[in-house]
C-alpha positions in Angstrom: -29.0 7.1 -44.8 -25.8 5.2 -43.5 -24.7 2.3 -44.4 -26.8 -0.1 -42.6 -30.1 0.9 -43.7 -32.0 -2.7 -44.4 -32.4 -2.1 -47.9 -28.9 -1.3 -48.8 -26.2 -2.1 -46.2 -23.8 -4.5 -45.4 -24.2 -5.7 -41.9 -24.4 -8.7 -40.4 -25.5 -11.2 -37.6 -23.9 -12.1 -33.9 -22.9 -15.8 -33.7 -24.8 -17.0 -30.8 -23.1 -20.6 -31.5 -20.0 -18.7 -31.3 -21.1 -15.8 -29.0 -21.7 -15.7 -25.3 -24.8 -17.2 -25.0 -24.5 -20.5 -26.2 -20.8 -21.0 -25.0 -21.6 -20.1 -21.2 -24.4 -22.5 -21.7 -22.2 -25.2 -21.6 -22.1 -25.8 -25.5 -18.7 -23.9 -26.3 -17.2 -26.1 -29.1 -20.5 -27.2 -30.9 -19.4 -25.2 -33.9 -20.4 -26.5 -37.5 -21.5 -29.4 -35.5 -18.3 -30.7 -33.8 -16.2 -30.5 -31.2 -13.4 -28.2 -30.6 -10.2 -30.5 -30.1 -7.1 -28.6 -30.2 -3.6 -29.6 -30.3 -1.8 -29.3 -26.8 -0.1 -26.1 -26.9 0.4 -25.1 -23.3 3.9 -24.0 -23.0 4.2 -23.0 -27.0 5.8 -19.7 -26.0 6.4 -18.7 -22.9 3.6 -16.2 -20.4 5.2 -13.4 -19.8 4.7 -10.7 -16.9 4.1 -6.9 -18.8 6.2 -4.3 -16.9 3.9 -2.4 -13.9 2.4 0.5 -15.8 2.2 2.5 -12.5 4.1 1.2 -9.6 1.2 1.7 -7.3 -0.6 -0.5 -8.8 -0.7 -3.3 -5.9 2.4 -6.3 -6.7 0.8 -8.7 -5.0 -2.5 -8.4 -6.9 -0.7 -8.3 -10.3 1.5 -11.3 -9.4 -2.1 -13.4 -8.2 -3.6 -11.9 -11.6 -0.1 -13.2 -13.6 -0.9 -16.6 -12.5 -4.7 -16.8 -12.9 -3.4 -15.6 -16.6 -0.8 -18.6 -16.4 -2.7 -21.2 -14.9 -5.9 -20.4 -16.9 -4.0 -20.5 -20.5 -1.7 -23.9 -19.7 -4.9 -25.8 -18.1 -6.8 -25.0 -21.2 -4.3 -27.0 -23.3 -4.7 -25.0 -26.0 -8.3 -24.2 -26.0 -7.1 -20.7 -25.0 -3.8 -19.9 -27.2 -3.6 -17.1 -25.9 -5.2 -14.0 -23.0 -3.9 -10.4 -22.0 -5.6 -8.6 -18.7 -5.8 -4.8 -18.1 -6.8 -3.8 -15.0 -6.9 -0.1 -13.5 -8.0 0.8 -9.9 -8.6 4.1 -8.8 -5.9 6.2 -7.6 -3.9 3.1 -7.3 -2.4 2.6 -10.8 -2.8 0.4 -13.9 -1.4 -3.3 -14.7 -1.6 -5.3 -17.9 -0.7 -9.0 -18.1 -0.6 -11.7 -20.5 -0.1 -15.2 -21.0 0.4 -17.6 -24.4 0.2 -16.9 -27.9 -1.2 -14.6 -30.3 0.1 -16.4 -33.2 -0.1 -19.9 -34.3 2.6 -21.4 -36.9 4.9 -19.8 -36.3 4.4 -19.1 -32.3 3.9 -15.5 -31.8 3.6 -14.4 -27.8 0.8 -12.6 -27.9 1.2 -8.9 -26.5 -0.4 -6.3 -24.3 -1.5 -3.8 -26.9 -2.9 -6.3 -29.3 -5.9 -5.8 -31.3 -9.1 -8.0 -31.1 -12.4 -8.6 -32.1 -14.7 -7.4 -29.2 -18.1 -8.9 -30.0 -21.2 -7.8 -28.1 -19.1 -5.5 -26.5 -20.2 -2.9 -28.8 -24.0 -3.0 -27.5 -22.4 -0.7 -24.4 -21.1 1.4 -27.3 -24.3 1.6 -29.2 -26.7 1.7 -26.4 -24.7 5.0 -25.2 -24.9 6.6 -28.7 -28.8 5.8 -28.2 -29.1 7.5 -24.9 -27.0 10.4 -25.9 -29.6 10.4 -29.4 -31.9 10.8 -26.6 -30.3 13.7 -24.3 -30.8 15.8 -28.2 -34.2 15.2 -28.1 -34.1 13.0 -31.3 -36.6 10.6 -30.1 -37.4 9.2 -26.4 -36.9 5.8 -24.3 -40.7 5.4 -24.7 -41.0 5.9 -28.3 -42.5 3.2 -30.5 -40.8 1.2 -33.1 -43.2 2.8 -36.1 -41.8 6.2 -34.7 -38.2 5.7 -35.1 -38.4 3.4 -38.0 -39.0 3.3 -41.6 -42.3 1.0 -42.2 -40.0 -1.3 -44.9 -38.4 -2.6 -41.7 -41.5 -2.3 -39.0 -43.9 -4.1 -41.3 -41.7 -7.1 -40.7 -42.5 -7.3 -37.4 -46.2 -7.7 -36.3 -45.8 -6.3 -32.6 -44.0 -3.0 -33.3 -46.6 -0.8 -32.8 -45.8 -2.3 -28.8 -42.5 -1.9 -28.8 -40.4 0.6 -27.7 -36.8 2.0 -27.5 -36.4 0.8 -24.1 -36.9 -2.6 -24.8 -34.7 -2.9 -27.6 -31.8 -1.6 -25.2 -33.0 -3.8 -22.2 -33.8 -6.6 -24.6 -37.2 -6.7 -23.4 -39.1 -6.7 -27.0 -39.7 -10.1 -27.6 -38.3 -9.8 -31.4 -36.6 -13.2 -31.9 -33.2 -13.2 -32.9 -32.2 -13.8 -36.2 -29.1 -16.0 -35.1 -28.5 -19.8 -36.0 -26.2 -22.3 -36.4 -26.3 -21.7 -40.3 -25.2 -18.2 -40.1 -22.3 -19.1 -37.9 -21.2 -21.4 -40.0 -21.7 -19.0 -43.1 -19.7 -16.8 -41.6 -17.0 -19.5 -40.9 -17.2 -20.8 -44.3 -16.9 -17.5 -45.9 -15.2 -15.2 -44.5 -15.4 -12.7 -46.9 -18.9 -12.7 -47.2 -20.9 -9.5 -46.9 -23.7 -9.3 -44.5 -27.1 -7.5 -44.7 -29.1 -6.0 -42.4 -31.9 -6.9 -44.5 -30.9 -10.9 -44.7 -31.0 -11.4 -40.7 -34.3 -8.7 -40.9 -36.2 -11.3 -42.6 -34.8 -14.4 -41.0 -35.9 -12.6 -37.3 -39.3 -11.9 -39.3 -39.9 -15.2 -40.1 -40.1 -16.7 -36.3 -43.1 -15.8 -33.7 -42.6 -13.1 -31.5 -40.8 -14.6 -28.4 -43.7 -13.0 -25.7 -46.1 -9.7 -25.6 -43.2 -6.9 -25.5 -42.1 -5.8 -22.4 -43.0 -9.2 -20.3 -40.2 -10.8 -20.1 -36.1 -10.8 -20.8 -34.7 -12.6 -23.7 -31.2 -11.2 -25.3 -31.5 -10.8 -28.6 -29.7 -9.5 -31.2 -32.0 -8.4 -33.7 -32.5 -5.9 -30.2 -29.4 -4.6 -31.2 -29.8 -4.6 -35.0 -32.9 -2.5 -34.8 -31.2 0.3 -32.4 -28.3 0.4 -35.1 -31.1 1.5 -37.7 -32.7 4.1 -35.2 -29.5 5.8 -35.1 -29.2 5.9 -38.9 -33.0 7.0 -39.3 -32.6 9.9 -36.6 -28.6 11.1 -38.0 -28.7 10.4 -41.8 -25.4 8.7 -40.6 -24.4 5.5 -40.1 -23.8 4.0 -36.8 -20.6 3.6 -37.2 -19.8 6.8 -37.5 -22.2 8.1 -34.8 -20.6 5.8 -32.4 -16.8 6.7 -33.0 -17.8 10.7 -33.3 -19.7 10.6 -30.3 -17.3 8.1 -28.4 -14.3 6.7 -30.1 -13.1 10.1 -30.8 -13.6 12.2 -27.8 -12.1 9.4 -25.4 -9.2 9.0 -27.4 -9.4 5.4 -28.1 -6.5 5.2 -30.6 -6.9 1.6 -30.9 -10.2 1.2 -31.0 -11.8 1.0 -34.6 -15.4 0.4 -36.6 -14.2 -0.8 -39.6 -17.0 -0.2 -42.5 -18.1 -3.7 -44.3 -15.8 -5.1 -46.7 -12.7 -4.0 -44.9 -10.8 -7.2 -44.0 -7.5 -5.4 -43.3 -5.6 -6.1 -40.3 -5.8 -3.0 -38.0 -2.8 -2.9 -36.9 -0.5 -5.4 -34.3 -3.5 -8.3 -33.6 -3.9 -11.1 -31.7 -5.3 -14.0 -34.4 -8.4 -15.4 -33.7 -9.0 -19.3 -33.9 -11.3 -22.1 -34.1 -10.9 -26.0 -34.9 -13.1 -27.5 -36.9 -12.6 -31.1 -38.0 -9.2 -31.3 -36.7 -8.3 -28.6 -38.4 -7.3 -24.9 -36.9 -8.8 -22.8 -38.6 -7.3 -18.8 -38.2 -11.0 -16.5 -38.4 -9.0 -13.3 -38.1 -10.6 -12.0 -41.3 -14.3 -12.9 -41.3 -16.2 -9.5 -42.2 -16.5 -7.0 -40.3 -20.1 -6.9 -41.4 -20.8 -10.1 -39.5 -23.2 -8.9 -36.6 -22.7 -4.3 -37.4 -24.5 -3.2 -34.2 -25.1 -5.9 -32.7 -21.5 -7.4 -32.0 -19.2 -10.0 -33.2 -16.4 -8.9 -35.8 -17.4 -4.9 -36.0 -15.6 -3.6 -33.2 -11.9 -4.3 -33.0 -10.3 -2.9 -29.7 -7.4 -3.0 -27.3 -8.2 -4.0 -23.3 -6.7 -0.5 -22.4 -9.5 1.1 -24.6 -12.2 -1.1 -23.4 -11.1 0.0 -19.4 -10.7 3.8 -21.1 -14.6 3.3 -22.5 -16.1 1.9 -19.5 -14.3 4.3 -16.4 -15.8 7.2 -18.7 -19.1 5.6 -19.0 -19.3 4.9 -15.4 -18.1 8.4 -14.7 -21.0 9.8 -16.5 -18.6 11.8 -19.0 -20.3 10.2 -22.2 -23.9 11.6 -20.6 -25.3 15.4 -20.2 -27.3 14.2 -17.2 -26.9 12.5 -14.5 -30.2 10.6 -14.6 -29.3 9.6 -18.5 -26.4 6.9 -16.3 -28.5 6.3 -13.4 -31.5 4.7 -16.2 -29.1 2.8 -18.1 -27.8 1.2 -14.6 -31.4 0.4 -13.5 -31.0 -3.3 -14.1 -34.4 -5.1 -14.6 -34.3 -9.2 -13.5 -32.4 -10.9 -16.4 -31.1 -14.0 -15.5 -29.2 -16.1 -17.9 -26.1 -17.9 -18.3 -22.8 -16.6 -16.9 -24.1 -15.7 -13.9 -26.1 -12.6 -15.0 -28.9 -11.5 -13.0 -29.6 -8.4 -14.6 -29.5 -6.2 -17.8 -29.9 -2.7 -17.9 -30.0 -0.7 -20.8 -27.1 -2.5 -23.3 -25.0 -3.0 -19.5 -25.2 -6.5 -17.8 -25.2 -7.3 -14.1 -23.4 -10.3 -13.0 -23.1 -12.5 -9.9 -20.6 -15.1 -10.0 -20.0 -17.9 -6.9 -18.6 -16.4 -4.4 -20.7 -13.4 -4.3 -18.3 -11.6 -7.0 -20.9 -8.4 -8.4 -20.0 -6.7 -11.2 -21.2 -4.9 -13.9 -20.1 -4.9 -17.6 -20.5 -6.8 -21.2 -19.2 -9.9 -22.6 -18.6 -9.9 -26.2 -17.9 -13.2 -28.3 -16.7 -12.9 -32.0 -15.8 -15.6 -34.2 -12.2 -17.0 -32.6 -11.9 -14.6 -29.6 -13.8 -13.5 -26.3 -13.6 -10.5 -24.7 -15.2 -8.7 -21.4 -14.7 -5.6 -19.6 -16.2 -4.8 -16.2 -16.0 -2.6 -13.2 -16.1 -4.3 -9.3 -18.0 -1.3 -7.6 -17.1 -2.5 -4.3 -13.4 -2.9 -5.3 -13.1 -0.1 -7.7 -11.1 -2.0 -10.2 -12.1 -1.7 -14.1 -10.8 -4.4 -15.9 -10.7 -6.0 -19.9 -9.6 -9.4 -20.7 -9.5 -10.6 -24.2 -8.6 -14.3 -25.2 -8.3 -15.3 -29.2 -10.6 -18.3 -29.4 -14.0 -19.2 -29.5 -13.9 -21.6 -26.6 -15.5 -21.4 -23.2 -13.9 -18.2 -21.5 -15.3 -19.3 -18.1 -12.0 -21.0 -16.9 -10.7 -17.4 -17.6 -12.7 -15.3 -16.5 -14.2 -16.7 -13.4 -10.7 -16.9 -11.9 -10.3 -13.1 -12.6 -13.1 -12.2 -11.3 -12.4 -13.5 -8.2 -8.9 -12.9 -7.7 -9.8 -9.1 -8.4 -12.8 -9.1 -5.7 -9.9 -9.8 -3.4 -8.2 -6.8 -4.1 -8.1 -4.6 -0.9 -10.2 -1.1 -0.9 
């Protein structure tokens, strides 16, 4: 068994506090119980405009994009240090952007190919190795949690025998999540700290099943937790390995990396992450990536080209032997929650932004950075924008998103 079986490996929790949920919400800065006040820093460094990639990419978009990128990094007065934007369309070329810093003391400009911690973004990743599990013949959709499982992780959980595969990806199962403002801040406080799979088992055992599986929505990442295990029970691998076999490695995402638990290394040129706590800026480049495994936070570090790389192939179909494989995984059930998302399909989210903006994607939140990639159907643009702190990325991305549902077809 891999590395994250809940008796032996080192894996850990998302941060909600930290993570999407909570920040959208409207509580971004409530980390270890205060506010986030950071030092005005707009300016620090100038933005910079990255060279055109292709030169069909449309110059008008790119220079509105530039400026949302500007604007959005200087109005945040140092709340964002720093963002960088890839954006492909297709047939019409590639553009990359940035804006800020990706080094504080002394000021580093942060740069187009820099490394960052992709959060939840990995759920995509994990829910494809899933369905692809499922294309083999391993298991099904519709198998049951005792099925999949060993019984030293489903005897935790009283309703099970009721859940299914499907609800795990579609975070339909009603198993609560094992997140809190105490892990975050463990997490925070140690950074080298090794998480278990089995700790944040037992702290999602101890709370009530959320509803009857299957009723309602309710993101969770003990969802995400569990599917990391069913790959490990069906492989003898651990999912980290099944993910960047089945996808790192075939797509060629050079930049794109699972580090195992207990590596702390930097992976090559990064943006640094940050948080203020106290008054005091903290850099959370290094927390573990054990913090969250499967479900998100610090275990995927990534590149915005990669992310655009993963999700074109996704969309495509390329990562799938059928065609119906994609077409369940975009069925999105009603999932409304905060950000604007209306729907979630299985480990892909639906969003609706004002203005009628549509698009489908993931966000992903790690401790001192937020990332999202996404694809504008409509437009057919496939964009990633990363930022390197924990506050709320809203005044980011809702500005992208629009600018980019602009684009002409």
């Amino acid at each position: 068994m891999g590395d994250d079986h809940c008796s032996t490996a080192a894996d850990g929790p998302a941060s909600r506090a930290i993570d999407r949920r909570t920040v959208l919400a409207g509580a971004a800065g409530a980390l270890l119980g205060v506010a986030l006040k950071w030092p005005s820093r707009a300016g620090a460094g100038a933005a910079f405009l990255d060279s055109l990639v292709d030169v069909r990419f449309d110059p008008v978009l790119a220079r509105r994009l530039q400026q949302t990128l500007d604007h959005a990094v200087a109005a945040s007065r140092g709340m964002i240090p720093g963002a960088i934007l890839h954006a492909e369309r297709a047939g019409q070329g590639s553009w990359t952007g940035t804006a800020g810093l990706g080094r504080l003391r002394p000021d580093v400009a942060i740069r187009p190919g820099d490394r960052f911690r992709a959060g939840s973004i990995v759920k995509p990743f994990v829910a494809t190795t899933v369905l692809q599990l499922v294309e083999g013949g391993r298991f099904t959709l519709d198998a049951t949690l005792p099925s999949v499982l060993p019984a030293d992780v489903t005897n935790r959980f009283p309703t099970a025998s009721k859940i299914t595969v499907r609800m795990l990806l579609n975070h339909r199962s009603g198993v609560p999540d094992w997140d809190s403002p105490a892990v975050d801040e463990a997490a925070v406080r140690h950074p080298a700290k090794i998480w278990k799979v089995s700790e944040f088992l037992d702290l999602a055992a101890a709370k009530k099943p959320l509803f009857t599986p299957g009723t309602r929505y309710k993101y969770s990442n003990t969802d995400y937790t569990l599917l990391g295990l069913i790959i490990e029970h069906a492989t003898g691998r651990s999912w980290r390995q099944e993910v960047t076999d089945r996808i790192i490695k075939p797509l060629r995402l050079r930049a794109t990396v699972l580090p195992a638990p207990g590596n702390r290394s930097a992976m090559g040129p990064y943006a640094h992450g940050y948080i203020e706590v106290n008054g005091k800026v903290l850099d959370v480049s290094n927390v573990d990536p054990s913090f969250a495994g499967a479900a998100g936070a610090d275990a995927l570090v990534t590149t915005v080209t990669d992310l655009v790389r993963f999700l074109d192939a996704l969309l495509a179909g390329r990562l799938f032997r059928h065609r119906d494989t994609l077409r369940q995984m975009l069925t999105f059930g009603p999932a409304p929650d905060v950000g604007g998302q209306v729907g979630y399909g299985l480990g892909i989210e639906r969003t609706v932004v004002p203005g009628g903006v549509d698009l489908i994607g993931h966000l992903g939140g790690a401790v001192g950075y937020f990332a999202y990639v996404g694809r504008l159907q409509r437009q057919k643009v496939t964009f990633a924008a990363a930022m390197n702190s924990s506050a709320d990325p809203s005044p980011l991305l809702i500005p992208v998103f629009r600018v980019l549902a602009t684009a002409r077809r």
